[in-house]
C-alpha positions in Angstrom: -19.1 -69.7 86.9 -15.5 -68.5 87.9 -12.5 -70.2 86.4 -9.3 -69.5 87.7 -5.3 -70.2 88.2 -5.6 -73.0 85.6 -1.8 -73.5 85.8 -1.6 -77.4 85.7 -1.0 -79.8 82.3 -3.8 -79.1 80.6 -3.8 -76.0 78.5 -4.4 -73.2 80.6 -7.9 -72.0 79.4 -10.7 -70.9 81.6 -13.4 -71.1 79.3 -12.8 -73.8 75.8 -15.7 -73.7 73.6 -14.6 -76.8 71.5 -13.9 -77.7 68.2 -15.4 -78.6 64.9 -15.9 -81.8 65.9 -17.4 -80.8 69.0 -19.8 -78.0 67.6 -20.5 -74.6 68.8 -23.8 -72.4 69.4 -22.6 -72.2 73.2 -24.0 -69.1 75.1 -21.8 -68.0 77.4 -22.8 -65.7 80.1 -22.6 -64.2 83.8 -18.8 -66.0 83.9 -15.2 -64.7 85.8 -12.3 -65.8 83.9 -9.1 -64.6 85.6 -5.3 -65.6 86.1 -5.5 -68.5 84.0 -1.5 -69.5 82.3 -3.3 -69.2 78.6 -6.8 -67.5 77.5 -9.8 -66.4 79.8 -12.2 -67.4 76.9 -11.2 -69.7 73.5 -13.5 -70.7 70.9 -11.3 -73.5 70.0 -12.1 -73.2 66.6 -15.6 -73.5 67.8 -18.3 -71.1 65.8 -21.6 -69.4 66.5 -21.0 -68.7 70.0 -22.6 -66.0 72.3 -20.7 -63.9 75.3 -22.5 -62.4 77.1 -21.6 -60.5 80.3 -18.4 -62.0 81.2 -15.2 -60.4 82.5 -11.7 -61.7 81.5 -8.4 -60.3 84.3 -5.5 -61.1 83.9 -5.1 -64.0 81.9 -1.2 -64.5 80.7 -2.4 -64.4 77.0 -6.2 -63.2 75.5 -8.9 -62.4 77.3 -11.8 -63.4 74.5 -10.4 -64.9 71.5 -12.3 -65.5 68.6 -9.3 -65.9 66.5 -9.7 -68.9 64.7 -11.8 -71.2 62.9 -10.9 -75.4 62.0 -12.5 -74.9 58.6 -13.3 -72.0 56.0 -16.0 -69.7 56.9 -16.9 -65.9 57.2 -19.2 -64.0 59.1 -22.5 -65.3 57.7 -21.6 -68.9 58.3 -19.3 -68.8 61.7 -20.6 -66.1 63.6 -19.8 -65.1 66.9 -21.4 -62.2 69.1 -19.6 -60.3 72.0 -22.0 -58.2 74.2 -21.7 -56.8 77.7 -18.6 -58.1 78.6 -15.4 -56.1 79.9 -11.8 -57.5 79.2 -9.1 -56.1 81.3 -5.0 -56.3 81.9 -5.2 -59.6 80.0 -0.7 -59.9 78.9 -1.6 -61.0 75.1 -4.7 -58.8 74.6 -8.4 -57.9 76.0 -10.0 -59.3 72.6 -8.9 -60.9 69.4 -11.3 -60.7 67.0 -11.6 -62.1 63.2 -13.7 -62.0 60.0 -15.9 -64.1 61.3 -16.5 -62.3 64.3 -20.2 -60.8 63.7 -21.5 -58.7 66.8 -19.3 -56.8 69.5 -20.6 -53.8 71.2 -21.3 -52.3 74.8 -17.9 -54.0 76.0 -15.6 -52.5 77.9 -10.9 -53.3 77.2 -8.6 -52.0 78.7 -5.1 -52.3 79.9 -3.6 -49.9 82.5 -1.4 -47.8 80.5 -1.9 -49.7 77.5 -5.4 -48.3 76.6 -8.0 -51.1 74.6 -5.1 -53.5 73.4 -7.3 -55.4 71.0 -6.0 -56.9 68.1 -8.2 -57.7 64.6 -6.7 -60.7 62.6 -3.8 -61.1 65.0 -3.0 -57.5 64.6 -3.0 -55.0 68.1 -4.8 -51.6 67.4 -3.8 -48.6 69.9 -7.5 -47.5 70.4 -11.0 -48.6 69.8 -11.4 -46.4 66.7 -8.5 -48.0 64.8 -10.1 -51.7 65.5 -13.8 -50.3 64.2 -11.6 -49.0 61.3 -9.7 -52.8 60.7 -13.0 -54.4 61.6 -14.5 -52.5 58.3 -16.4 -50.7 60.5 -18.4 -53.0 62.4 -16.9 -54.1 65.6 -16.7 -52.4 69.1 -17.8 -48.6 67.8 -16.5 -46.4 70.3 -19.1 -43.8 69.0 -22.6 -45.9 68.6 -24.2 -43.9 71.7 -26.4 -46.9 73.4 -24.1 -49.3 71.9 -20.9 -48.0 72.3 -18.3 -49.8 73.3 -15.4 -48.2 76.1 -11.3 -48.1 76.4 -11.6 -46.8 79.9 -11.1 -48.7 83.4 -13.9 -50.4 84.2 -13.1 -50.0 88.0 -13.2 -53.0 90.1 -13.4 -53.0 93.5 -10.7 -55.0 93.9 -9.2 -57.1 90.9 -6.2 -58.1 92.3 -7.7 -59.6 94.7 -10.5 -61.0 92.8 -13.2 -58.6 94.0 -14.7 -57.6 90.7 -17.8 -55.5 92.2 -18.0 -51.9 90.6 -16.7 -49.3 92.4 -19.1 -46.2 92.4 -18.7 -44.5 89.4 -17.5 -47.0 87.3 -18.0 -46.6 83.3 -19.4 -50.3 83.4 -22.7 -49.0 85.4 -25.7 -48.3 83.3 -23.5 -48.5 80.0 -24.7 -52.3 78.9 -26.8 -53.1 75.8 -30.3 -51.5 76.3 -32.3 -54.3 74.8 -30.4 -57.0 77.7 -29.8 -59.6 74.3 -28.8 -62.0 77.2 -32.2 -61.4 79.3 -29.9 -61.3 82.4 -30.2 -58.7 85.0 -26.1 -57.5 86.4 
């Protein structure tokens, strides 16, 4: 699925999960969220969701945001996993991650110029190690080997102009999750 431009009256999301009244458990996978006048991906205050292989360009405020929940709740009861997917030059933020915010690895953020810009409880961290550090050491390791995650330009073909092939030697190529937790094939 691609979403894009949402710019009318709704709310500007590419991808909303929902609420607590509307549940979560959604796996969401294989998806292009880009240019959108809000977030490329929202829980909504939705929990238990799975990304999977999705890229996030340019959205005017997060790329992924996991920020939120409608009720109380931690990371054994309202988790959410982020695997595979690459968040880039979004204007709030690549990722927003919380408590609740179980699994994140082999992802790629980045900003030109503004390395990773990832935030952990609303609060931007200038590299990857400094969000492992807020995350209490469990998000987005920059030094896992096979399940590192990357602050480096994933290198799109074109991503201004929506062409979001890799270029050859892109960090992106060969550097997903070895076990493929999605069973999808890139």
């Amino acid at each position: 699925n691609i979403s894009y431009a949402q710019l009318g009256p709704g709310d500007g999301n590419g991808f909303k999960l929902g609420g607590s009244t509307t549940g979560g458990y959604n796996i969401v996978k294989q998806n292009i969220s880009y240019g959108n006048s809000s977030r490329g991906y929202d829980t909504n205050g939705s929990w238990g969701n799975l990304y999977y292989n999705n890229v996030a360009y340019n959205n005017t405020r997060f790329g992924f945001e996991d920020g939120y929940r409608d009720f109380t709740c931690d990371v054994k009861t309202c988790p959410s996993t982020f695997i595979n997917n690459i968040g880039y030059n979004n204007a709030s933020g690549n990722f927003s991650a919380n408590i609740w915010t179980a699994v994140s690895h082999n992802n790629i953020w980045y900003s030109d110029g503004k390395g990773p810009e990832v935030l952990y409880k609303y609060s931007k961290k200038t590299s990857l190690s400094a969000f492992y550090a807020a995350s209490g050491n469990r998000l987005d390791n920059p030094n896992a080997g096979d399940l590192s995650s990357l602050e480096m330009n994933p290198m799109f073909t074109n991503a201004p102009g929506a062409l979001f092939a890799l270029l050859t030697g892109s960090p992106a190529i060969n550097t997903g999750d070895p076990s493929n937790p999605a069973q999808t094939t890139i």
